[in-house]
C-alpha positions in Angstrom: -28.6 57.8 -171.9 -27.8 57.5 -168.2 -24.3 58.0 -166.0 -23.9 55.4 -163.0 -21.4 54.6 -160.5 -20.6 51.5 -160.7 -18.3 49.8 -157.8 -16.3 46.3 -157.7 -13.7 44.2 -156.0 -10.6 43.0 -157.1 -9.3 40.1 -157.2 -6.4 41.2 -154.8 -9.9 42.4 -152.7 -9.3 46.0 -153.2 -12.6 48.0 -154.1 -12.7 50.1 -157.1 -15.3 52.4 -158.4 -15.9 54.2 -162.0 -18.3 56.3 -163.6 -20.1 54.7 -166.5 -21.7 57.0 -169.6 -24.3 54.2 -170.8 -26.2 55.1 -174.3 -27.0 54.8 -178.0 -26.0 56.3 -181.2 -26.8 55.9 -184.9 -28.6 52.7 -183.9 -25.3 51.2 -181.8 -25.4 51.1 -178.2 -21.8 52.8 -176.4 -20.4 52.4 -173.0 -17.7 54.8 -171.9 -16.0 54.5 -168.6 -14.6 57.5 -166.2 -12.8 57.6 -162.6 -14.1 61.2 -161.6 -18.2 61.8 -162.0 -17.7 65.2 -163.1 -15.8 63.5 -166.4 -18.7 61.4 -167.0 -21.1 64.7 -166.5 -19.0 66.4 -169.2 -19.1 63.6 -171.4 -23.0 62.8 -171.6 -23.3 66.6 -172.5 -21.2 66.7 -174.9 -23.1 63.6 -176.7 -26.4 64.8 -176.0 -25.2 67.7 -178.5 -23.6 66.4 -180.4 -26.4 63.3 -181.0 -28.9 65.9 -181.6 -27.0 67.5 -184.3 -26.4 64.1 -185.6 -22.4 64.2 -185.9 -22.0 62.2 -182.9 -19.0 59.9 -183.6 -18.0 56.6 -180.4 -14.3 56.6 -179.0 -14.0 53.1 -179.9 -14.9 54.2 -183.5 -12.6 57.0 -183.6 -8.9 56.2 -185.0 -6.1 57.7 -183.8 -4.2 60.7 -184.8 -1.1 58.6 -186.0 -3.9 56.9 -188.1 -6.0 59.8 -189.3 -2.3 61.7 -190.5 -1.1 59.1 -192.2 -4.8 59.0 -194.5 -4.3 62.5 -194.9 -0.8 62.5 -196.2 -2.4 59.5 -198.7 -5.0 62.3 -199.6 -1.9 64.6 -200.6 0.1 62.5 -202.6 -3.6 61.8 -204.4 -4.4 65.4 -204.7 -0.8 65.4 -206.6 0.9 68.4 -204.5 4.2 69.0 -204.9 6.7 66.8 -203.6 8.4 69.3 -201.2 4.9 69.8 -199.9 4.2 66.5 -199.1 7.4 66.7 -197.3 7.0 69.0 -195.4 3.5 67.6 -194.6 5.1 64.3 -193.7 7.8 65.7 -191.8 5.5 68.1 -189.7 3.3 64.8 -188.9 5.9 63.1 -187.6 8.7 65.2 -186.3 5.7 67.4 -184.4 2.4 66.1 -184.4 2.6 61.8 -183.7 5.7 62.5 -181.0 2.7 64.7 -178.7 -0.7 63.7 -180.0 0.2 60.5 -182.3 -1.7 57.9 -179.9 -4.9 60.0 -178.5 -8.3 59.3 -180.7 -9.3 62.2 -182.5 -12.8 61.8 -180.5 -10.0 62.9 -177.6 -9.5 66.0 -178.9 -10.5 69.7 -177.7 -9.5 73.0 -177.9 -7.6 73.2 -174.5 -5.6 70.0 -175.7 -4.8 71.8 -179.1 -3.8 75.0 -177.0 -1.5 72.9 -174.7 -0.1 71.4 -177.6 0.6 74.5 -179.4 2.5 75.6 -176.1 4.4 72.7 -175.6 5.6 73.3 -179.2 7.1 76.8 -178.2 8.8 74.6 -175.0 10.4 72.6 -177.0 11.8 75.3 -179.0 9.9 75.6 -181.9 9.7 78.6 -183.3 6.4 80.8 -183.2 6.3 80.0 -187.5 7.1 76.7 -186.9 4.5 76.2 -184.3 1.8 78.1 -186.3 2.6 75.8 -189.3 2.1 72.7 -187.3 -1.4 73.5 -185.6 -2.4 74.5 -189.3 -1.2 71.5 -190.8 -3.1 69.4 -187.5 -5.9 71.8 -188.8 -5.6 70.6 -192.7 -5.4 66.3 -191.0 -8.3 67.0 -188.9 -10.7 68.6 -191.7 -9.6 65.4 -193.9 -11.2 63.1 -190.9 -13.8 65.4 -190.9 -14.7 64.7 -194.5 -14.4 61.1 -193.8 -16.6 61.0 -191.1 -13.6 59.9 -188.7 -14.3 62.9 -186.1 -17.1 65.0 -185.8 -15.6 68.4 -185.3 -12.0 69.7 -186.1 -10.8 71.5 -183.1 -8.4 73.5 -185.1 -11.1 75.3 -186.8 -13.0 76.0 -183.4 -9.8 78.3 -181.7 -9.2 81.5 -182.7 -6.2 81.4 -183.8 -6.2 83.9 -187.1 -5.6 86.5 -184.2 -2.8 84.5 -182.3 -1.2 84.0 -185.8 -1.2 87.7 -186.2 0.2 88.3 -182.9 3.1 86.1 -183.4 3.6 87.0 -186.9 3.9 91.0 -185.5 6.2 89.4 -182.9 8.4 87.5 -185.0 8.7 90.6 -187.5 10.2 92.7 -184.5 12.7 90.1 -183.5 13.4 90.1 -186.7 13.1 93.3 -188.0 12.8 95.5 -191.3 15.4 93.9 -194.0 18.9 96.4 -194.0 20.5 97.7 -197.2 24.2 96.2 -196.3 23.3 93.6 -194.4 20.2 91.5 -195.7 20.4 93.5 -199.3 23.9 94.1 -200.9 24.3 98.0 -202.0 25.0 98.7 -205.6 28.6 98.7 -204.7 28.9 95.4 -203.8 26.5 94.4 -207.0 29.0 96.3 -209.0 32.1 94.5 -207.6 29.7 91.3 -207.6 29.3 91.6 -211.4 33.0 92.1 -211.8 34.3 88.9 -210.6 31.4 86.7 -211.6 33.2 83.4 -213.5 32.3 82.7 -217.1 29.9 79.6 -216.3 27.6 81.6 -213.8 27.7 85.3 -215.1 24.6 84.7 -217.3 23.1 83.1 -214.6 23.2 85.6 -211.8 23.4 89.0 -213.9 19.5 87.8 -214.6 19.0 87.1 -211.3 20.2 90.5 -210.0 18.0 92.5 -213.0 15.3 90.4 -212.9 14.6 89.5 -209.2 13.5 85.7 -210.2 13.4 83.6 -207.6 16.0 80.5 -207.4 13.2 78.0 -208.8 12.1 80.4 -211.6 15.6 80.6 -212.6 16.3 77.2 -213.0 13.4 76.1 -214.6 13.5 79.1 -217.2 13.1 77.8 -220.7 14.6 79.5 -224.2 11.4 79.7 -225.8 10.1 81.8 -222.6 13.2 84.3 -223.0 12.4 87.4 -226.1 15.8 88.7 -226.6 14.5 90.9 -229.3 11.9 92.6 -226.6 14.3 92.2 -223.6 11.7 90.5 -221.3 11.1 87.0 -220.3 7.7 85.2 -218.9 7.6 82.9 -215.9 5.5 80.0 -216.7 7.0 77.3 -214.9 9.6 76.4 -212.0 11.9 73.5 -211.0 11.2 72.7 -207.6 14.2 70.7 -205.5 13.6 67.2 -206.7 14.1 69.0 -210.0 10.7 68.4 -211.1 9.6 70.9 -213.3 6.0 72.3 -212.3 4.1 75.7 -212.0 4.8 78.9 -210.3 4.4 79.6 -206.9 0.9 81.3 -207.4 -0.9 82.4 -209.8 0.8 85.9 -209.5 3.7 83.9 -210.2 3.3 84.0 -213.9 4.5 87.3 -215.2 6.4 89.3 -217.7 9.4 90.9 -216.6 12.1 92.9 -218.6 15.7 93.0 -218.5 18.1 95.8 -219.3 20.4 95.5 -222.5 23.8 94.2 -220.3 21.3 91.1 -219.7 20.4 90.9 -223.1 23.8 90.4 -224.6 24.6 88.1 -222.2 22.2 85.7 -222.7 22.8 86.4 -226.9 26.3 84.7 -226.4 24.8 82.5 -223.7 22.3 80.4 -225.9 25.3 80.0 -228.6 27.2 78.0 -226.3 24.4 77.2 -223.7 24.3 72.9 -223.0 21.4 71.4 -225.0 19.1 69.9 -223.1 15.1 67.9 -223.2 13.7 70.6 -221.9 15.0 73.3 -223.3 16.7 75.2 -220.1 18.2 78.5 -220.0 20.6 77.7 -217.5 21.2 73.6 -217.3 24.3 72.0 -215.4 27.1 71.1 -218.0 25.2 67.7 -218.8 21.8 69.1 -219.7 20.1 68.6 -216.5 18.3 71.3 -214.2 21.0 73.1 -212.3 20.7 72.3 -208.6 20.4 75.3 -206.0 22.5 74.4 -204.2 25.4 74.3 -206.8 24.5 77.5 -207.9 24.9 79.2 -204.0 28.1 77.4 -203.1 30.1 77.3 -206.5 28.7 80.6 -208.1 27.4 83.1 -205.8 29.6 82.3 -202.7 33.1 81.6 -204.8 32.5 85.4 -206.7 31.7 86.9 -203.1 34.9 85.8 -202.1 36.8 87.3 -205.1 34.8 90.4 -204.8 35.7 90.6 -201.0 32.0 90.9 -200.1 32.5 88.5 -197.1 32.0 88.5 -193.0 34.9 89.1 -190.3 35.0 84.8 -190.8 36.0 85.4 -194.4 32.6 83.5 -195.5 30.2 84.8 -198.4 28.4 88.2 -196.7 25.0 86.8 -198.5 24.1 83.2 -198.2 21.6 82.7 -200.4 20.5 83.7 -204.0 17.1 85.5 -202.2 19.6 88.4 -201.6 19.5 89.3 -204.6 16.0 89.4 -205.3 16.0 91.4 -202.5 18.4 93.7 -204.3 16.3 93.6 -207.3 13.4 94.7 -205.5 15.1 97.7 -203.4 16.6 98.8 -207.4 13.5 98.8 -208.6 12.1 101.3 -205.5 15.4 103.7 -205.5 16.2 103.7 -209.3 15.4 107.3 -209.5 18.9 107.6 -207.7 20.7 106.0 -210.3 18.6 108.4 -212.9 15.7 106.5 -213.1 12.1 106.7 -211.9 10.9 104.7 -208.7 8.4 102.2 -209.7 4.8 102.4 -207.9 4.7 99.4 -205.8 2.0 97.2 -207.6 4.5 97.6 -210.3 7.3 96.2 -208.2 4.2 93.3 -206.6 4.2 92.3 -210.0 7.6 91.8 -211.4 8.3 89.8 -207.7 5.1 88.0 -208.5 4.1 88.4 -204.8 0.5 87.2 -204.6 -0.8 90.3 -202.7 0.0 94.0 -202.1 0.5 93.3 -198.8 3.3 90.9 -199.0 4.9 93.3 -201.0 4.8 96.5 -198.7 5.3 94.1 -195.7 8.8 92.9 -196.8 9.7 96.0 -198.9 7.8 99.3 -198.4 10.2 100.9 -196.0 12.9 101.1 -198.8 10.7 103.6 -200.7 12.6 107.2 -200.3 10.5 109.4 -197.7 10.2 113.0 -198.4 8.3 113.5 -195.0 10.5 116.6 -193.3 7.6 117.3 -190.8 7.2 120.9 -193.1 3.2 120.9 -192.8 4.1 121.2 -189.1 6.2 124.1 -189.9 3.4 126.0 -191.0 1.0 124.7 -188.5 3.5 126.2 -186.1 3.5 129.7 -187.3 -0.5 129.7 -187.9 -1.2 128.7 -184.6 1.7 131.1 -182.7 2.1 134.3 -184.6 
């Protein structure tokens, strides 16, 4: 292995000069060419190390990063992901990734590229999520090259970036902030009024979404032979995702058992008398038989009995978008239900019936809506020990 200047004249008789990086690997022989000497430098150490530990892999042998994503979204579809995964992998390759690093050779990459990249996401407006996602999904593409010999270390991997996740997650959370009874969650007043003016074709429909805290997908792929009216609990064991291709939960945590109180249960006795039949044997399927699509169920159920119940902005527009409100509801019922004469649930109990896949998830988004008895009264009594 050897670096050497090496100095010519063109044709036009100007004189030029470049650094050369001349040497072997895996029995091949490589020449790479630099303008400064210090590149050069950098280079040769860099293969000296890497040709020692034998995952030495030539520029001209590398392929691109256009190249490399486009094997790894082939990998996906193989792996049979969902489809809205693959799409959002696709789109994420080449909305983000190919438009700033499409045409460099993954050989090219380093950490302080993948760093710049990352911020010139958040220039360009990204959003600190949307940025995170991206570098993980570079991260996912470049451990597929890895495994196919195409690069010999995945960049990604080598920043630490758990800890800039976490520092952009906290971040994002207090932009955000906590989720407000009133304004993210409806109060049981608006439910009420809700549940009053719900129209005959999505009352079954949403009364088990606000008692059960199912997500959107859960609901729409929710079969009759899942649903034990007699025990007033359904299971979870499958979803419709929004190609309205029926598949698994979320996660594993997904499957579950959760009960419904008797209002839900009479419902859905009348429902399934005059439910639409349908192949798959869907709780809730559009008039025709087929899976009932989300958005239909937002913007000609949810929104239209908003309106009627006069839960809406200063615009006049629904107060609560989407059907996640209330699951959100669900889940603040199921913390406060000693005010409506119930018990408070412990909060694995509530992990559960969300089918969050973690605690944590679960006392992120939701553990500041359990009541607080702290009234400072230990430091009462502190304050008379210590004083009298």
């Amino acid at each position: 292995m050897s670096v050497r200047k090496r100095v010519w004249t063109t044709r036009k008789g100007e004189t030029k000069e470049a650094w050369i990086v001349d040497y072997s690997a895996n029995g091949s022989r490589h020449i790479e060419t630099f303008d400064r000497k210090k590149d050069a430098d950098a280079f040769e150490a860099k293969v000296k190390v890497d040709v020692g530990k034998g995952i030495h892999i030539a520029p001209s042998k590398s392929v691109t990063v256009k190249e490399a994503g486009e094997l790894w979204i082939k990998a996906c579809e193989g792996e049979e992901l969902e489809r809205s995964t693959i799409a959002s992998y696709r789109q994420e390759l080449h909305q983000h990734i190919v438009p700033f690093l499409g045409n460099y050779r993954l050989s090219q990459l380093s950490v302080p590229m993948v760093r710049k990249f990352k911020d010139d996401l958040r220039s360009e407006k990204r959003s600190p999520a949307m940025a995170s996602r991206v570098i993980g999904s570079l991260g996912a593409l470049l451990g597929d090259a890895l495994e196919r010999g195409l690069v010999a270390t995945n960049v990604v991997r080598s920043m630490k970036r758990e800890r800039k996740r976490g520092k952009e997650r906290q971040a994002e959370r207090r932009q955000k902030g906590k989720l407000k009874v009133g304004v993210d969650i409806p109060t049981p007043d608006e439910i009420k009024r809700l549940i009053a003016h719900l129209s005959d074709k999505w009352r079954p429909l949403l009364l088990t979404a606000i008692f059960t805290g199912l997500r959107a997908s859960e609901l729409r792929g929710l079969r009759w032979e899942d649903v034990d009216l007699k025990h007033a609990k359904l299971h979870v064991r499958q979803r419709a995702d929004r190609y309205q291709t029926i598949g698994k939960p979320k996660s594993e945590a997904g499957e579950r058992t959760v009960p419904f109180p008797p209002m839900v249960a009479n419902m859905l006795r009348e429902w399934k008398l005059r439910c639409p039949k349908n192949e798959h044997g869907i709780v809730f399927p559009t008039g025709k038989g087929e899976i009932e699509y989300h958005s239909n169920i937002v913007h000609r159920g949810l929104g239209p009995a908003q309106i009627a119940a006069k839960i809406v902005t200063k615009e006049g527009k629904p107060k609560y978008p989407g059907l996640h409100s209330l699951r959100h509801f669900y889940a603040s019922w199921c913390i406060n239900r000693e005010k409506d004469g119930g018990l408070e649930l412990p909060l694995k109990m509530v992990q559960g019936r969300l089918g969050h896949s973690t605690l944590a998830m679960t006392a992120d988004t939701y553990g500041h809506l359990f009541p607080s008895n702290d009234d400072g009264a230990e430091l009462r009594q502190a304050e008379k020990f210590f004083l009298t």
